[in-house]
N, C-alpha and C positions, 0 to 999 in steps of 0.2 A: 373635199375628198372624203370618198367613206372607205372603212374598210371591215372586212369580217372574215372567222376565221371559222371554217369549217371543219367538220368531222364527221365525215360520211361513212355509212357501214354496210355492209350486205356484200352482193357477191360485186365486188369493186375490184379487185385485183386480179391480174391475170385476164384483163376482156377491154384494157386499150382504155381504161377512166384516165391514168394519167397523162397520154395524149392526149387524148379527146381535149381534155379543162384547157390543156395549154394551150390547144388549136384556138381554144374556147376566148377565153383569157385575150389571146393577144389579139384576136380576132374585134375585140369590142375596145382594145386600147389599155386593157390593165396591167396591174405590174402587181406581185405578190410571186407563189411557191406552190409546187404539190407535192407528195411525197407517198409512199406507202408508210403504215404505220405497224403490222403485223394485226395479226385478229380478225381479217377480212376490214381493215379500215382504212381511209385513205382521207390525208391530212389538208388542209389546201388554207392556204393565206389571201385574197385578193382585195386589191384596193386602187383604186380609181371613182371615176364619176357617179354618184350614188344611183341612176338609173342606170348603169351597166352593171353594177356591183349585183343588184336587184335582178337584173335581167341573168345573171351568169350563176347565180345561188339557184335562183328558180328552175332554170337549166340542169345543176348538179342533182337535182331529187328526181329528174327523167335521165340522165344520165347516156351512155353511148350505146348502142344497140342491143351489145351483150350483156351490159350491166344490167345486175336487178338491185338497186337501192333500196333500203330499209330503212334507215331513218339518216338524219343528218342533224347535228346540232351546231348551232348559229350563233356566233359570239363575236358580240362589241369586240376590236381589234386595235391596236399600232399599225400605220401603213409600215408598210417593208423600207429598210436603208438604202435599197438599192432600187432603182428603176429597171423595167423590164419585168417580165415573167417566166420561170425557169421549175425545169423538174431537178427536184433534191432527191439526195441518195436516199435509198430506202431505209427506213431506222429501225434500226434489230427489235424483234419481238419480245414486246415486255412481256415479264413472266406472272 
């Protein structure tokens, strides 16, 4: 099992990324989280079969129609406690 933990930034909020991933996500069998993070950045945990995992990161840098992504950064992970994949509440804007 692989897992990684993304941090995607650009215009991500408000234009359906966090559907889109989840569509995305469970579409290919994974289990992890997405979440807003305030800042224009949107959070994502995913961990499953390392050629989905690969296949749905590469996915998140083209993003859903209306997104325009800017950068994402990629980080070795903990697979998720729980099986399945789920949007989390949005996490109030650090300051």
């Amino acid at each position: 099992m692989k897992a990684t933990h993304l941090l995607i930034t650009g215009l991500v909020q408000g234009v359906g990324f966090r559907d889109w991933l989840e569509t995305q996500a469970r579409r290919l069998g994974l289990d992890g989280w997405v979440r807003n993070v305030g800042h224009d950045t949107v959070e994502a945990l995913i961990a499953g079969d390392a050629d989905a995992v690969e296949e749905c990161a590469l996915a998140c840098r083209r993003g859903p129609p209306l997104a325009r992504v800017e950068t994402i950064i990629d980080n070795i992970a903990d697979p998720p406690a729980e099986p399945g994949f789920f949007k989390r509440p949005s996490q109030a804007e650090r300051a």
